[in-house]
N, CA, C and O atoms as a printed pandas DataFrame, in Angstrom:
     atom_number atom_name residue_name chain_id  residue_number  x_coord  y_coord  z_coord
0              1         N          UNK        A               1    0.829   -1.184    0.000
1              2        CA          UNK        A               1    0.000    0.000    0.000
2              3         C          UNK        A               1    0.876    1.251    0.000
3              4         O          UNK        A               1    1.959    1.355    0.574
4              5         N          UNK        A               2    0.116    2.397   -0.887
5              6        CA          UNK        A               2    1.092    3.669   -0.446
6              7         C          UNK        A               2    0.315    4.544    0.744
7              8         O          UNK        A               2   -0.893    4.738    0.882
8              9         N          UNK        A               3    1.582    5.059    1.657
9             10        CA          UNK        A               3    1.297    5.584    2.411
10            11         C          UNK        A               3    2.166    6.897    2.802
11            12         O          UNK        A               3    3.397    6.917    2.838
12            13         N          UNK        A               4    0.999    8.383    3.189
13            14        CA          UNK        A               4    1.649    9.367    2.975
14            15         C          UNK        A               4    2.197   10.131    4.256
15            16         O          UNK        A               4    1.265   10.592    4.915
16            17         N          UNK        A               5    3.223   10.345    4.692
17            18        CA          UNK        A               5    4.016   11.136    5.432
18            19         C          UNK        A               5    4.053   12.575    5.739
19            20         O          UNK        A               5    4.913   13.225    5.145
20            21         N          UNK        A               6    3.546   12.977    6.276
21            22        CA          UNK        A               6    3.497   14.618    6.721
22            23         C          UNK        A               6    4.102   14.776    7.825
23            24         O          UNK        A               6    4.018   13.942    8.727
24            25         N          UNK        A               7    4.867   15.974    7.924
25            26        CA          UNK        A               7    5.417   16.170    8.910
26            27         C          UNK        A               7    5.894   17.940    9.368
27            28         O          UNK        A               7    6.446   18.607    8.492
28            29         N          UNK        A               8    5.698   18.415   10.404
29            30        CA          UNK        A               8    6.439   19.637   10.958
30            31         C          UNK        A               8    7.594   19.068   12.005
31            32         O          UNK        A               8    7.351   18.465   13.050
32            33         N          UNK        A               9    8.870   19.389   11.499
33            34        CA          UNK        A               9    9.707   19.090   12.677
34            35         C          UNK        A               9   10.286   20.663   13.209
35            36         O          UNK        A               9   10.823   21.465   12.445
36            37         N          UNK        A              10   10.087   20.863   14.442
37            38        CA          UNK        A              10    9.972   22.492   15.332
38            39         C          UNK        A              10   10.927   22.459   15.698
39            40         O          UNK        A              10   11.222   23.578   16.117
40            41         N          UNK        A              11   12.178   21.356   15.890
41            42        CA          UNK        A              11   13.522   22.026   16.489
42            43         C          UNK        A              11   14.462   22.708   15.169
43            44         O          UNK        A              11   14.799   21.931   14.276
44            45         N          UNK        A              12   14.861   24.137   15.078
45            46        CA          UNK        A              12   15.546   24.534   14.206
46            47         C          UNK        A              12   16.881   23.823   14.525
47            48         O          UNK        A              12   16.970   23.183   15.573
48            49         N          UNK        A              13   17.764   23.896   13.798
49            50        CA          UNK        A              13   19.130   23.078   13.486
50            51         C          UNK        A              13   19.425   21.900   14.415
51            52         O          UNK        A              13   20.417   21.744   15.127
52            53         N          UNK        A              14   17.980   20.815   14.212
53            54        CA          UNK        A              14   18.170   19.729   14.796
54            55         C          UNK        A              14   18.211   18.942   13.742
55            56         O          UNK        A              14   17.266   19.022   12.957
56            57         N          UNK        A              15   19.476   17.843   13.420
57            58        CA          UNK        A              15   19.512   16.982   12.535
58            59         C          UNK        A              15   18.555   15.749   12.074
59            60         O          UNK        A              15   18.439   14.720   12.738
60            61         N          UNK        A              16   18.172   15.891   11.369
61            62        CA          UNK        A              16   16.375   14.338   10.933
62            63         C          UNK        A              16   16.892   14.277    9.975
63            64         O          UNK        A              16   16.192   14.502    8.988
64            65         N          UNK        A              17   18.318   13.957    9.757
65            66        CA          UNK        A              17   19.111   12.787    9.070
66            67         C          UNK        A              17   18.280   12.030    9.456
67            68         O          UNK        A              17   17.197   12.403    9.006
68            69         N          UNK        A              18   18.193   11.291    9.960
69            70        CA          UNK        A              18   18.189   10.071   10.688
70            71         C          UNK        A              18   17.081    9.383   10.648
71            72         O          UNK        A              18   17.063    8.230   11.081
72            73         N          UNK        A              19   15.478   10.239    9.886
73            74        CA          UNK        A              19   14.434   10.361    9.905
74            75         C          UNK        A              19   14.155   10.229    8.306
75            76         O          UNK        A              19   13.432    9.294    7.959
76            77         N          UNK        A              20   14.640   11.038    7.381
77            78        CA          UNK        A              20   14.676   10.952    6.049
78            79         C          UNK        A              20   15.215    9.782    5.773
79            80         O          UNK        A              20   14.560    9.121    4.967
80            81         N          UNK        A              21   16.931    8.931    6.468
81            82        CA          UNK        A              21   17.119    7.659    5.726
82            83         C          UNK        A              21   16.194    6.453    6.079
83            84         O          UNK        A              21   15.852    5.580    5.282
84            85         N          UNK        A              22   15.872    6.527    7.270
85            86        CA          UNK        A              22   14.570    5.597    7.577
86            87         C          UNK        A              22   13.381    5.367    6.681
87            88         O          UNK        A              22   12.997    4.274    6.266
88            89         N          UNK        A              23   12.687    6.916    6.365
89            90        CA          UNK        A              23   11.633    6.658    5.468
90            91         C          UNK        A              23   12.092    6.123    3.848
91            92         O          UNK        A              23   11.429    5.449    3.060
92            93         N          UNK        A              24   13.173    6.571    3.729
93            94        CA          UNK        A              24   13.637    6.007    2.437
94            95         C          UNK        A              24   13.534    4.437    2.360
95            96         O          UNK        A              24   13.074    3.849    1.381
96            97         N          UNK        A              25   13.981    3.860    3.425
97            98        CA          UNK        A              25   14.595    2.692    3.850
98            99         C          UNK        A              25   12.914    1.879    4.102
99           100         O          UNK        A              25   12.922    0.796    4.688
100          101         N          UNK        A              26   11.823    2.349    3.728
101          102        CA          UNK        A              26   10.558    1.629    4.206
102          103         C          UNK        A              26   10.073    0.720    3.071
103          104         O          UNK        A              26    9.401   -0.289    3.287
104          105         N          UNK        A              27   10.557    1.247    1.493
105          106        CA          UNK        A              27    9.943    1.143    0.418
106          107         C          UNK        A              27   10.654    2.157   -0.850
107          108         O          UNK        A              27   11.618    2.922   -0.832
108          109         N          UNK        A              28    9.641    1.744   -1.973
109          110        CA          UNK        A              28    9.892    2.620   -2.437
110          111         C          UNK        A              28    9.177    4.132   -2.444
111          112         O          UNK        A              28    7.988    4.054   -2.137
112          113         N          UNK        A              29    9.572    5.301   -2.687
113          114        CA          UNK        A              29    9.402    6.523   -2.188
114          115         C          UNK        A              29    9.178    7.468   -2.977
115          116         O          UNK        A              29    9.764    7.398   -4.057
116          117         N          UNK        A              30    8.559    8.286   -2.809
117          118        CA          UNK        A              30    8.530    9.826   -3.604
118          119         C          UNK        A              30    8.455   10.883   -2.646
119          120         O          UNK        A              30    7.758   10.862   -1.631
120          121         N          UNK        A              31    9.267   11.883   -3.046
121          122        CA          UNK        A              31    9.397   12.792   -2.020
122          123         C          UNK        A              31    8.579   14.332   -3.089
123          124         O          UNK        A              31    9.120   15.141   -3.844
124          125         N          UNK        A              32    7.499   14.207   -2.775
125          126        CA          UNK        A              32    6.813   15.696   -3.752
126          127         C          UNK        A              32    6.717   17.182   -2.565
127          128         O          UNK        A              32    6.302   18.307   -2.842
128          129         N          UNK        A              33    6.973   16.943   -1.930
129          130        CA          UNK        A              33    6.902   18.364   -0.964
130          131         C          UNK        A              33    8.402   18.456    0.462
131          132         O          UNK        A              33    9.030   17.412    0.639
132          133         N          UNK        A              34    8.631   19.199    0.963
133          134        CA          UNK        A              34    9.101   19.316    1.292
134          135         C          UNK        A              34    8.915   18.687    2.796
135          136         O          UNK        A              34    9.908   18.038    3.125
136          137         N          UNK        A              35    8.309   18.710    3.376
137          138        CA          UNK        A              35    8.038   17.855    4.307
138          139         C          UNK        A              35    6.740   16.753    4.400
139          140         O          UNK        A              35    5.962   16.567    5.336
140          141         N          UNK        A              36    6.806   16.129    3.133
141          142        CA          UNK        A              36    5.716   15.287    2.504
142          143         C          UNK        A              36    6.581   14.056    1.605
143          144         O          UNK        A              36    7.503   14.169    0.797
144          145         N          UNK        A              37    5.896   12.921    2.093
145          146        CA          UNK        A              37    6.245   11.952    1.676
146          147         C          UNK        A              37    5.125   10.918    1.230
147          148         O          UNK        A              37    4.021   10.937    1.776
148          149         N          UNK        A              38    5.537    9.728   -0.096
149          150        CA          UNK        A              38    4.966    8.885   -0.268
150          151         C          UNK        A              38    6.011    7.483   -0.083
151          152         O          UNK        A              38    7.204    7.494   -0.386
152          153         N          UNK        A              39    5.422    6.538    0.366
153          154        CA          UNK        A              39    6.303    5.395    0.958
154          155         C          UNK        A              39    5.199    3.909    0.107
155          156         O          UNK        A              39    4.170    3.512    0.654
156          157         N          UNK        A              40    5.528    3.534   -0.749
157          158        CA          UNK        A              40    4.988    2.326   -0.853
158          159         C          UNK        A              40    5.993    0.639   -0.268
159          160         O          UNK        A              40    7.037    0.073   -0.591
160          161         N          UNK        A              41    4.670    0.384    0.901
161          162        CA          UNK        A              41    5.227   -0.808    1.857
162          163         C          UNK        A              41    4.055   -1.665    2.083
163          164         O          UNK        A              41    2.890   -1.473    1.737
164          165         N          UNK        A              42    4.524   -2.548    2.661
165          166        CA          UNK        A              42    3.854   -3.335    3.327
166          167         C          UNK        A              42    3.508   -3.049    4.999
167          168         O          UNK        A              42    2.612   -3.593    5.645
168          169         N          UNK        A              43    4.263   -2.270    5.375
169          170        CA          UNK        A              43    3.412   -1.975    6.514
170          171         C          UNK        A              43    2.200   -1.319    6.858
171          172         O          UNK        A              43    1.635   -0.864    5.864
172          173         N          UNK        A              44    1.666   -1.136    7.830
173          174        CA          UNK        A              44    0.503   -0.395    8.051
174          175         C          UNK        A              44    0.817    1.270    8.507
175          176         O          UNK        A              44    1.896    1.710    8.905
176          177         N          UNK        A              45   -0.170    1.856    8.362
177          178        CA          UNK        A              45    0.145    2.991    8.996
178          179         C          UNK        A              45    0.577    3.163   10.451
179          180         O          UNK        A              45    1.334    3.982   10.970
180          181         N          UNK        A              46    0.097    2.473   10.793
181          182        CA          UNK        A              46    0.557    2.405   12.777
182          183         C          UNK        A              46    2.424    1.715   12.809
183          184         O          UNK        A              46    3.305    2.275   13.460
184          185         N          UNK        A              47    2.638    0.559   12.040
185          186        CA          UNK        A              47    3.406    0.292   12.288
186          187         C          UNK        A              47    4.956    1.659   11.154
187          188         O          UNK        A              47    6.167    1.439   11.125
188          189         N          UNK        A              48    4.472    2.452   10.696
189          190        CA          UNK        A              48    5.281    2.888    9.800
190          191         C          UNK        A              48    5.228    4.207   10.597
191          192         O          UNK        A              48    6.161    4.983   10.389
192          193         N          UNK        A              49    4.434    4.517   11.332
193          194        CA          UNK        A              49    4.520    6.096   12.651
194          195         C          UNK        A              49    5.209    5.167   13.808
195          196         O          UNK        A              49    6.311    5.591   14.157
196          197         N          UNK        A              50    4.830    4.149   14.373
197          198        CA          UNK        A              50    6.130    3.571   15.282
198          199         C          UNK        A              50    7.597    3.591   14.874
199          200         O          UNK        A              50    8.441    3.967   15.688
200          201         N          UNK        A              51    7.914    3.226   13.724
201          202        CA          UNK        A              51    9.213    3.419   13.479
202          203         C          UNK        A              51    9.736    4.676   13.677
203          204         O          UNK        A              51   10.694    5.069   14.343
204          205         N          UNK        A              52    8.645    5.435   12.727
205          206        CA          UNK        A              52    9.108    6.708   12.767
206          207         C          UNK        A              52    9.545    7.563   13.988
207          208         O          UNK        A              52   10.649    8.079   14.163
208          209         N          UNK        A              53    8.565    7.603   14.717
209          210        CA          UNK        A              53    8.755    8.359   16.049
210          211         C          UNK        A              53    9.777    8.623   16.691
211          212         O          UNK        A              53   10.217    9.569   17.346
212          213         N          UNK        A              54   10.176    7.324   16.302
213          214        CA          UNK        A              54   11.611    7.278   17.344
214          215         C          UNK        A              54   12.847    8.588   16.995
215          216         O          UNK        A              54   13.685    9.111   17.729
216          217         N          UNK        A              55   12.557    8.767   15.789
217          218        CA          UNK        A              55   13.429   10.143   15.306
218          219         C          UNK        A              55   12.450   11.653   15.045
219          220         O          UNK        A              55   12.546   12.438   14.101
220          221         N          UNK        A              56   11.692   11.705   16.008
221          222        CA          UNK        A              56   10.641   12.974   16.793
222          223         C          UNK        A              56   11.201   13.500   17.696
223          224         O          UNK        A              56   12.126   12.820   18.139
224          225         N          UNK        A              57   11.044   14.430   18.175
225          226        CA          UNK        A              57   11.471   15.364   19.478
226          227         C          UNK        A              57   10.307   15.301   19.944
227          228         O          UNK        A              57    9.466   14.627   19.350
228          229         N          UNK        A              58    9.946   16.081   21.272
229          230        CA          UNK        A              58    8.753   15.980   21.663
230          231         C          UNK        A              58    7.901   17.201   20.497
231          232         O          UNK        A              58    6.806   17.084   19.947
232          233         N          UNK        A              59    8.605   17.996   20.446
233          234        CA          UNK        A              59    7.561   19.051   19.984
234          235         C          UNK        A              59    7.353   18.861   18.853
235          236         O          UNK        A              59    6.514   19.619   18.368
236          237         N          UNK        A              60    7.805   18.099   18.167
237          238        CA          UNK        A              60    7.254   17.856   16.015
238          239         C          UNK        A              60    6.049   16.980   16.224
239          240         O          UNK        A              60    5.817   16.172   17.124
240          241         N          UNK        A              61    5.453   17.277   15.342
241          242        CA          UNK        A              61    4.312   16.794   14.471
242          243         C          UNK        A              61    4.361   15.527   13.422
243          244         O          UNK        A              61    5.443   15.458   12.841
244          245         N          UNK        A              62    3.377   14.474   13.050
245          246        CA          UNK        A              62    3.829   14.052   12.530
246          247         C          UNK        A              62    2.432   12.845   11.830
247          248         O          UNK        A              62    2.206   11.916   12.606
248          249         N          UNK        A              63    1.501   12.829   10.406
249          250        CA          UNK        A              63    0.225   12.439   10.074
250          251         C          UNK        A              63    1.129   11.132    9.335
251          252         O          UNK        A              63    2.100   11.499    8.674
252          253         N          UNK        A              64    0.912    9.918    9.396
253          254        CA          UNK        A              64    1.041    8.943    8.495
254          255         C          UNK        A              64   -0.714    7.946    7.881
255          256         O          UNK        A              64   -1.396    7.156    8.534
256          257         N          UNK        A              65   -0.837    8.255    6.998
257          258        CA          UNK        A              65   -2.199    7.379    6.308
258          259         C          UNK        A              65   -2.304    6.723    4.929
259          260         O          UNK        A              65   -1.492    6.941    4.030
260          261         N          UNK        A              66   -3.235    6.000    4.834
261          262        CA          UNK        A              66   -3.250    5.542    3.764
262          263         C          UNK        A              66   -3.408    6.767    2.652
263          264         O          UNK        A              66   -4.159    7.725    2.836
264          265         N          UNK        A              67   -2.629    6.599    1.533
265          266        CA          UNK        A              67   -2.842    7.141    0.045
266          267         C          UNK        A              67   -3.681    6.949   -0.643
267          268         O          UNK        A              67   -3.510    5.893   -1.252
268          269         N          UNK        A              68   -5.365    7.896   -1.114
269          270        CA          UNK        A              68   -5.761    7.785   -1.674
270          271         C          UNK        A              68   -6.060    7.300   -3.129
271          272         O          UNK        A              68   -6.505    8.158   -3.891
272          273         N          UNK        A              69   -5.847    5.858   -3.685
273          274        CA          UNK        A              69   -5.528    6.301   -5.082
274          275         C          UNK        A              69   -6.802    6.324   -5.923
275          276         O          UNK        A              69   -6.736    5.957   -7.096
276          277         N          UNK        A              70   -8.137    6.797   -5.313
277          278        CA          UNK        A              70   -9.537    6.848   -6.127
278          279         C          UNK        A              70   -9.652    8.234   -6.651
279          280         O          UNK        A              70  -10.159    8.532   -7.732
280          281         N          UNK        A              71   -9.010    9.250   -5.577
281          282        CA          UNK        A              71   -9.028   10.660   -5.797
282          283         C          UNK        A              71   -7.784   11.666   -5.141
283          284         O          UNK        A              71   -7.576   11.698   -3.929
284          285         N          UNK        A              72   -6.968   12.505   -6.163
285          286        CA          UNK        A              72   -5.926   12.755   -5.613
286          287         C          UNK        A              72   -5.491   13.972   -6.788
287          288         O          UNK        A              72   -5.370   13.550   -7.938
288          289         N          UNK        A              73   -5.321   15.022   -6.625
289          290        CA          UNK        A              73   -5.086   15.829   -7.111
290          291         C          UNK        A              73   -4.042   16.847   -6.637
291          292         O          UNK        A              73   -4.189   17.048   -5.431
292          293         N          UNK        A              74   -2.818   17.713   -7.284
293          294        CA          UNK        A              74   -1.882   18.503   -6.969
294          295         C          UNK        A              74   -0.673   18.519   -8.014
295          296         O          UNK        A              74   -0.305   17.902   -9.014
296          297         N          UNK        A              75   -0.332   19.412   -7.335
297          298        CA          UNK        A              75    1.172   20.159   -8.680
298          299         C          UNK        A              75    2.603   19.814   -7.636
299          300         O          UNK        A              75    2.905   20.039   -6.464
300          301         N          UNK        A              76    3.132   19.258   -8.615
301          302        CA          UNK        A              76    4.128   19.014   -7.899
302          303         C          UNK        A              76    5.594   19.441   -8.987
303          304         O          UNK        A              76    5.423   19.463  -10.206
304          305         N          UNK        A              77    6.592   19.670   -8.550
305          306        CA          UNK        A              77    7.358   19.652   -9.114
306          307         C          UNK        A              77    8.471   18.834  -10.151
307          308         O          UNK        A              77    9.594   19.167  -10.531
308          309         N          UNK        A              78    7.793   17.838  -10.378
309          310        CA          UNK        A              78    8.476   16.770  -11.404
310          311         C          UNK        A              78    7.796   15.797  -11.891
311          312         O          UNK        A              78    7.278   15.083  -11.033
312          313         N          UNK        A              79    7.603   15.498  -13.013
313          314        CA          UNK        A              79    7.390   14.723  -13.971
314          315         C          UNK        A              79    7.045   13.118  -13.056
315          316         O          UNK        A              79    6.050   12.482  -12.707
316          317         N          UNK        A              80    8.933   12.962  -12.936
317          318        CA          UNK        A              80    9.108   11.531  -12.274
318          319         C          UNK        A              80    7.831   11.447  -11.015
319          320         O          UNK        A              80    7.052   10.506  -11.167
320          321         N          UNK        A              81    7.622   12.209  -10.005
321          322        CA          UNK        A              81    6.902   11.839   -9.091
322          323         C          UNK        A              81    5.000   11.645  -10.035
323          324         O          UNK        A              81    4.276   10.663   -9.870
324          325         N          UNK        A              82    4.778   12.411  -10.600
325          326        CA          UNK        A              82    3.519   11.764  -11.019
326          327         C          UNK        A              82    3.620   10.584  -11.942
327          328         O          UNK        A              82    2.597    9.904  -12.024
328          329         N          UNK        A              83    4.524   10.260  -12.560
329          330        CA          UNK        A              83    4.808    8.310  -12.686
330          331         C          UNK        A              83    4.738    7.724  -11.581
331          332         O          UNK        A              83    3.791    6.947  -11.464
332          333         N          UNK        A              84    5.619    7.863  -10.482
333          334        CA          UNK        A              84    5.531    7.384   -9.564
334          335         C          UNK        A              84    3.978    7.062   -9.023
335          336         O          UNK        A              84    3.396    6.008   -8.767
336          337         N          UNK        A              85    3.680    8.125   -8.983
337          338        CA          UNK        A              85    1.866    8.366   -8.037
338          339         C          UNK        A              85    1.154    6.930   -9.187
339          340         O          UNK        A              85    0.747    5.854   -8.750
340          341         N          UNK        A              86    1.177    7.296  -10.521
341          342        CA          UNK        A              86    0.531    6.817  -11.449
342          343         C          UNK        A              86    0.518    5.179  -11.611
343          344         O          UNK        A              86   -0.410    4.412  -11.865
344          345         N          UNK        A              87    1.826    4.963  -11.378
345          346        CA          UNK        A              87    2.365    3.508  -11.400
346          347         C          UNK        A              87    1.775    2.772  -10.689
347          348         O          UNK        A              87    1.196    1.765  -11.096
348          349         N          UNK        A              88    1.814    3.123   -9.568
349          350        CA          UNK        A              88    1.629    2.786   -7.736
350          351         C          UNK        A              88    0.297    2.259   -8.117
351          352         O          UNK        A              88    0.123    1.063   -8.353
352          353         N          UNK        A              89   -1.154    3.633   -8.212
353          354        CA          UNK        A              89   -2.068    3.750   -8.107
354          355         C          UNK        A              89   -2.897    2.588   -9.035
355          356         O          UNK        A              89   -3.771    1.856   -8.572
356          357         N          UNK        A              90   -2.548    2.583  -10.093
357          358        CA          UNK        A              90   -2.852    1.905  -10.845
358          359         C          UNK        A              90   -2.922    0.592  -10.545
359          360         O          UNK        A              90   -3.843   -0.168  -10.843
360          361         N          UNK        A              91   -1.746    0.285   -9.836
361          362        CA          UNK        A              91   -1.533   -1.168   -9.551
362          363         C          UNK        A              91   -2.548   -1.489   -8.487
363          364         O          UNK        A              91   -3.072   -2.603   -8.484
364          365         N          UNK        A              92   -2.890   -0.488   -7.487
365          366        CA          UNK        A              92   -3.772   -0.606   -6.191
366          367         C          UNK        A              92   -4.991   -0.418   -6.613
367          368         O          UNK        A              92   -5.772   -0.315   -5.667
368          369         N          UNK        A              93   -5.608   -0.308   -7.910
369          370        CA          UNK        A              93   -6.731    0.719   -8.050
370          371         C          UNK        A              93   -7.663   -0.164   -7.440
371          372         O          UNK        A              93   -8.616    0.337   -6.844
372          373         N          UNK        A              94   -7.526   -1.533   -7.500
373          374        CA          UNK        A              94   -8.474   -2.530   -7.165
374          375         C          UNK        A              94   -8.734   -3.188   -5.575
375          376         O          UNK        A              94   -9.603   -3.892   -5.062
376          377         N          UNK        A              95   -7.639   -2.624   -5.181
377          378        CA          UNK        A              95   -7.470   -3.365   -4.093
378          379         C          UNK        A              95   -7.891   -2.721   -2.830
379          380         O          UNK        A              95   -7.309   -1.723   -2.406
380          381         N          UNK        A              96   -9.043   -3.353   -2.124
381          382        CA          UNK        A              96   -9.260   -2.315   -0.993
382          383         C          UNK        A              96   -8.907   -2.548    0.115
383          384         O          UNK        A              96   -9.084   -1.718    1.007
């Protein structure tokens, strides 16, 4: 399933290295916003915000859910990421 990543992290010059190679490391990925992510995995959303957390401070924010692929609309900056979206979706269109 794809699943999408939102995030505010509130500590200024706190390193989430450590947070970006993880989500990379879930699946394969598209990164269309700046603190927005798509992760196609096999995990669930609960288990893919447990991982995550662990590279949170207390004060960041942080939405993980399933990816709509019935309805989904936006501008993004590259080509490659709406293949990506397209590929994915397509393959899931059926699957609920």
């Amino acid at each position: 399933m794809i699943y999408s990543i939102s995030y505010d992290l509130k500590n200024p010059g706190q390193n989430y290295d450590g947070l970006i190679e993880k989500i990379k490391s879930l699946g394969a990925w598209a990164h269309p916003c700046e603190s927005y992510w798509l992760v196609d995995t096999q995990l669930n959303s609960a288990a893919v915000f447990n991982i995550l957390k662990a590279f949170l401070d207390g004060n960041d924010v942080m939405i993980v859910s399933r990816f709509n692929n019935d309805d989904f609309s936006g501008k993004v900056s590259s080509d490659k990421i709406v293949q990506w979206i397209n590929e994915r979706t397509e393959r899931y269109k059926n699957i609920d």
